[in-house]
C-alpha positions in Angstrom: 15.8 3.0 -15.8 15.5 6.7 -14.5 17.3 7.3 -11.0 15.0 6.6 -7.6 12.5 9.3 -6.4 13.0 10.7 -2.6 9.6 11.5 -1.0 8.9 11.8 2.4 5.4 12.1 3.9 4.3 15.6 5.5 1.4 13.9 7.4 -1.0 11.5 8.0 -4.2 10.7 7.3 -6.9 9.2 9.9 -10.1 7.8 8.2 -12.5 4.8 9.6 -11.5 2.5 7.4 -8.8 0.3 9.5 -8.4 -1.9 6.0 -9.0 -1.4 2.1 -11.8 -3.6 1.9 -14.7 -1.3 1.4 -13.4 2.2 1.1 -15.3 4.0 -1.4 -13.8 4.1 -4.9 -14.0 7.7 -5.0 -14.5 10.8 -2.6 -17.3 11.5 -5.0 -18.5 7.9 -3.3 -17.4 8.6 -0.1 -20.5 11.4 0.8 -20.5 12.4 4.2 -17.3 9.9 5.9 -14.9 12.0 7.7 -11.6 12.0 8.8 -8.5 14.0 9.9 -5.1 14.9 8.1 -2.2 15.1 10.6 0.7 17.5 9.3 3.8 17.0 10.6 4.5 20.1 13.0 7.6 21.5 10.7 5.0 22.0 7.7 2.0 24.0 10.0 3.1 27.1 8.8 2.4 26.0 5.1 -1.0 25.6 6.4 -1.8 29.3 6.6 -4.8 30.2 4.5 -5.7 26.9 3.5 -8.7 27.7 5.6 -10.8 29.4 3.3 -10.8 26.9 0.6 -14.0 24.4 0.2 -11.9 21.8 -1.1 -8.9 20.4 -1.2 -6.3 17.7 -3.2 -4.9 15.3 -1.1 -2.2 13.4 -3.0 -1.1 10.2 -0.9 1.1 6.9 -0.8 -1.3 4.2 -0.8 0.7 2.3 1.4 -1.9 -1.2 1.4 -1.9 -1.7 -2.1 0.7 -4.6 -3.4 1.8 -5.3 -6.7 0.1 -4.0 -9.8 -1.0 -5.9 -13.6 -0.6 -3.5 -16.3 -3.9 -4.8 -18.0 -6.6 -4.8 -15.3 -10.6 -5.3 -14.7 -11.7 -1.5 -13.1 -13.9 -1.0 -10.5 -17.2 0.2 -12.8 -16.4 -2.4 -15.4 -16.3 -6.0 -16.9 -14.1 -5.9 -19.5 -9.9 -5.9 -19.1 -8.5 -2.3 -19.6 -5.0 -1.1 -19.2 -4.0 0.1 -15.9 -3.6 3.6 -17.0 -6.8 4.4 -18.5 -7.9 3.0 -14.5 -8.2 4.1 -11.5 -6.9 1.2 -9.7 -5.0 1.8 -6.6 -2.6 -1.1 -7.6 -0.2 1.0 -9.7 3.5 1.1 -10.3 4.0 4.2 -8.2 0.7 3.6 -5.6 0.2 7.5 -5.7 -3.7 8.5 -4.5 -5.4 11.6 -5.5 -8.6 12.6 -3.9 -10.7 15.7 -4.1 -12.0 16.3 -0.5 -14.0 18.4 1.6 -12.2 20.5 3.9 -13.9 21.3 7.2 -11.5 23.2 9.4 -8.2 23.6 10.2 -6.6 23.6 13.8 -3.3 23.9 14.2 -1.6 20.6 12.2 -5.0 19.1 11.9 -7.1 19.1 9.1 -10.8 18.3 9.6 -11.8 16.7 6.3 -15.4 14.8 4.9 -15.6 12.6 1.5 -12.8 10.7 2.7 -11.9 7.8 0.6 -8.3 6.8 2.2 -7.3 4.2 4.6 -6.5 5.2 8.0 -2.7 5.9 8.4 -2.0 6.6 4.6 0.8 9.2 4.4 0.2 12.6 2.6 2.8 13.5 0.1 1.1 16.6 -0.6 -1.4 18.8 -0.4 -3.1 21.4 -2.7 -6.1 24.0 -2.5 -8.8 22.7 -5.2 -9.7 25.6 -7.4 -12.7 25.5 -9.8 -11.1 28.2 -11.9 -8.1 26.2 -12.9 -9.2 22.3 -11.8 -12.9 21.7 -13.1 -13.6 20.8 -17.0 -16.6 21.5 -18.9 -15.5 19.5 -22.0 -14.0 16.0 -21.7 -14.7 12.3 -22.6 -14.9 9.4 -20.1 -13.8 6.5 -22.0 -14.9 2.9 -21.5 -16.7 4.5 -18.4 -18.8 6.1 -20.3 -20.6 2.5 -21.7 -20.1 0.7 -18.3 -23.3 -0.7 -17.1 -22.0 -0.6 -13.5 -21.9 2.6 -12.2 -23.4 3.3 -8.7 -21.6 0.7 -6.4 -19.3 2.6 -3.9 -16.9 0.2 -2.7 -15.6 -3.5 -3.4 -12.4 -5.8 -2.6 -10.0 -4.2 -4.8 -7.3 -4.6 -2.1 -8.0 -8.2 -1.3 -6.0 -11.2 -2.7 -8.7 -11.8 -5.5 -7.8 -13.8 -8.9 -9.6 -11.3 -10.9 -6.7 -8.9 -11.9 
């Protein structure tokens, strides 16, 4: 077994979602919700120039989720999947990734919409989104791309359900 990893947040994020329970899936389903990202003070100056990005990646400890199964039943599907071809927050290493707006930035705070994080998650890291370097033109969506359930936004996923 490899040797621990150290991380320590650099901020916080504040969203209107006191609890799991219906966050949207995705920031893609999240349209509109806003929020703020707290940076601890001793980072601000790593904020310089993150202003004039659109977008940016917000990766995060998704400090609700418990446990994880290593074959699962995703969000958008039916069937039983392996948790790494998911996008289920209940992972080994509970590490979020979301794509979101950015609004402004004053001082430590980072006004931010398409928010799809529970309020008081801590930000491990952030990153400017660039189309150049981040978007694909060519890829394949796996099992996704046969699911019949595609446009619900948010579900239980954090609750104590039976279904893995």
């Amino acid at each position: 077994m490899a040797a621990p990893i150290l991380c320590n947040p650099i901020g916080t994020v504040h969203s209107p979602f006191p609890e799991p329970v219906g966050v949207p899936i995705q920031p893609s389903r999240a349209n509109g919700v806003e929020g703020t990202v707290e940076v601890l003070p001793e980072y601000e100056e790593g904020l310089s120039d993150l202003d004039r990005f659109s977008h940016i990646v917000l990766l995060t400890w998704l400090h609700k989720s418990k446990g994880f199964h290593l074959r699962t039943v995703p969000f958008l599907d039916t069937e039983e999947r392996g948790l790494f071809s998911t996008r289920s927050p209940r992972r080994p290493n509970p590490i979020g990734l979301s794509v979101v707006r950015l609004l402004a930035v004053d001082g430590c705070t980072l006004a931010v919409a398409d928010l799809d994080l529970v309020d008081g998650t801590p930000v491990l890291d952030i990153k400017p989104y660039i189309q150049e370097f981040d978007q694909r033109t060519e890829f394949r969506s796996g099992w996704l791309e046969r699911s019949k359930v595609k446009r619900r936004s948010a579900d239980d996923r954090f609750s104590d359900r039976t279904r893995r």
